[in-house]
C-alpha positions in Angstrom: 89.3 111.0 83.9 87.6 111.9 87.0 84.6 109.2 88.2 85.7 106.7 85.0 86.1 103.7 87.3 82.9 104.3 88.9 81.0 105.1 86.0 82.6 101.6 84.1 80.7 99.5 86.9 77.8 100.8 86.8 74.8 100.2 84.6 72.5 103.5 85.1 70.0 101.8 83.4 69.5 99.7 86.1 70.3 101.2 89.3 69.8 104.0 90.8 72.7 105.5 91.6 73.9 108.7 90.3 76.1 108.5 87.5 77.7 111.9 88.4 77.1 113.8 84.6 74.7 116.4 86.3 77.0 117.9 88.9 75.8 120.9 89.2 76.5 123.7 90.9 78.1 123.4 95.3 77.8 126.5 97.1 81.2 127.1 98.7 80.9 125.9 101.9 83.2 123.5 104.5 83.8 120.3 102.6 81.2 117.5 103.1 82.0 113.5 104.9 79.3 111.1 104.8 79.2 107.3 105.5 77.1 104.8 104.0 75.3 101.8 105.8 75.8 99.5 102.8 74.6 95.7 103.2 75.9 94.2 99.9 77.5 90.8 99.9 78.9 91.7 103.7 78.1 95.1 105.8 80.3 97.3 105.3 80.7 101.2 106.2 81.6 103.4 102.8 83.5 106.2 104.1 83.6 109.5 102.0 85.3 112.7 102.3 84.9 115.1 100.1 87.8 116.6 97.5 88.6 118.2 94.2 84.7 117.6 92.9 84.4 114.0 93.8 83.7 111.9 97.0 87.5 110.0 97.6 85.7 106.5 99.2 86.6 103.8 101.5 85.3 100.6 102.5 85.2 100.1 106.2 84.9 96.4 106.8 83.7 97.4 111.0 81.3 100.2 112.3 83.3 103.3 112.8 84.0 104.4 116.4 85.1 107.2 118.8 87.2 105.0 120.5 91.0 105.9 120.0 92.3 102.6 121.1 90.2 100.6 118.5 91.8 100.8 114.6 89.4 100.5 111.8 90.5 98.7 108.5 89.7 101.0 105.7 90.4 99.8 102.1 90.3 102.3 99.8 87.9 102.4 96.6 86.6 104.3 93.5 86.2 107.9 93.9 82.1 108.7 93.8 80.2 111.6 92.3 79.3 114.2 94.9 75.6 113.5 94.9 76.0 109.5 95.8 76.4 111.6 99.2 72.5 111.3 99.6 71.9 108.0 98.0 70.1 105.6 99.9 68.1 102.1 98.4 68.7 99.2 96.9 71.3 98.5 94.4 69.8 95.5 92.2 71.0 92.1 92.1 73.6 91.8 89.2 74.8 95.1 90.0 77.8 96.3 91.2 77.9 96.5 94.9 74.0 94.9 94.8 72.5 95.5 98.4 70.9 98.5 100.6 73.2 101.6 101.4 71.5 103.9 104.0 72.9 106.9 105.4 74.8 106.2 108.7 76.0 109.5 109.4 77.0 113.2 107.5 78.1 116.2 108.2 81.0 118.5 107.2 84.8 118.0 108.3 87.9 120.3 107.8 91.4 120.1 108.9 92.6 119.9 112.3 93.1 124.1 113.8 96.5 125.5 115.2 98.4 123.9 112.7 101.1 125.3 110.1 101.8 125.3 107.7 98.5 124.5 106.2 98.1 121.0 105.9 97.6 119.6 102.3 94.4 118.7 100.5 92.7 115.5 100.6 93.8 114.5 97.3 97.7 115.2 98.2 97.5 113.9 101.6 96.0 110.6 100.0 99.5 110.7 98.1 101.4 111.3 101.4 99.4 108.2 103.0 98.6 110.7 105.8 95.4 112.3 106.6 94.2 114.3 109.5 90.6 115.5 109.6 87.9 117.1 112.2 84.1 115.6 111.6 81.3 118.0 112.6 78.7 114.7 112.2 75.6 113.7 114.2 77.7 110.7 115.7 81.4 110.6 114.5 82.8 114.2 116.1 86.9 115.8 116.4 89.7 114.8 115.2 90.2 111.9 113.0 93.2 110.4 110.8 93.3 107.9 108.3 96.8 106.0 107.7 98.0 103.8 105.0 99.6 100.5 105.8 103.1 99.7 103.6 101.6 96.9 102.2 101.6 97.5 98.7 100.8 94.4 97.3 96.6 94.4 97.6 94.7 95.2 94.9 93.6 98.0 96.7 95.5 100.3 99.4 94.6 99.6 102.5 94.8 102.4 105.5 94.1 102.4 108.9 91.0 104.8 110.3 91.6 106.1 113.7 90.2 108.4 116.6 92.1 110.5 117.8 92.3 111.7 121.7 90.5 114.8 122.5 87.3 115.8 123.8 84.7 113.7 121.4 86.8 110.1 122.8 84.9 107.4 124.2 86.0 103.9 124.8 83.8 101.9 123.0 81.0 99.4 125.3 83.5 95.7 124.6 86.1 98.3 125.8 84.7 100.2 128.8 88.4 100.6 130.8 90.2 101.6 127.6 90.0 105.2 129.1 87.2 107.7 130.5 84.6 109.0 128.7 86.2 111.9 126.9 82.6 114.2 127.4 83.2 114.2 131.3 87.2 114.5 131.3 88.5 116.6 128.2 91.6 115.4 126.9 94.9 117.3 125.3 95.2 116.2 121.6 97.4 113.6 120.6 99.9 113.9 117.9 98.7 110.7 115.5 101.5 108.1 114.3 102.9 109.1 111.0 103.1 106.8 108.2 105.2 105.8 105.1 104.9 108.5 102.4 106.4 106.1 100.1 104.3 105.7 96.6 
């Protein structure tokens, strides 16, 4: 059952996070990313993309970045109910994930253009290990792709988050002769390493 995990941690009578029963009505529209500030027992960065009604989450241990030569460890988590997508305030002490989650950025995203077939949903590239996105945010922007390490034996999956090369690159301030800025010297797009699609 969709959202049982999440709901199984969570006592609604004390927090205030949506519990993801009053759904509502989307209007069709591109599907929705956002990523959650969330100081708990360490900051973190909850990564969310939107698919098949729910938000399908990660944990991102380090600040996301637009740099293509950094990796970002992303352990996957519960799926969360579409509205935790504008949740922000404090989880209580006691609670699960107890701590402040603020909106670090939003936006929409879809799948990378030019390419056919038509690549696979969310939910069955999640299966496939393999997942190539472009974010229309206010700081994360192009072409993205999340890939799952063949280490099986975590509790949860764990997959790599990466930038791809293209125009939105930028080596990040520690890394400042990783490559140019990618605003001032536009890039070709680079074909992103492919990953077991074991399961």
């Amino acid at each position: 059952m969709p959202l049982q995990e999440y709901r199984a941690q969570r006592n609604f009578d004390e927090t205030r996070e949506p519990s993801g029963k009053d759904r509502g009505q989307r209007l069709p529209t591109e599907p929705i990313f956002v990523i959650q500030e969330h100081h708990a027992s360490h900051l973190h960065y909850d990564f969310r993309l939107e698919s098949d009604g729910v938000l399908k989450s990660w944990a991102v241990p380090k600040e996301p970045t637009l740099d293509p030569t950094v990796k970002r460890l992303a352990i996957q988590v519960e799926d969360h109910p579409l509205d935790y997508a504008t949740f922000e305030g404090t989880i209580p002490r006691g609670q699960y994930g107890a701590g402040t989650v603020t909106i670090w950025d939003h936006g929409t995203f879809e799948s990378p253009s030019g390419q056919e077939p038509a690549l696979p949903s969310v939910s069955e590239a999640i299966d496939a290990g393999h997942i190539e996105f472009v974010l229309h945010g206010k700081k994360l922007q192009g072409k993205f792709v999340l890939i799952r390490m063949k280490d099986r034996a975590k509790a949860r999956p764990q997959w790599l988050l990466i930038k791809m090369k293209d125009e939105f690159a930028q080596a990040s301030p520690s890394n400042p002769g990783a490559h140019s800025r990618g605003r001032t010297q536009p890039k070709l797009p680079q074909e992103a390493p492919k990953a077991s699609t074991s399961t």
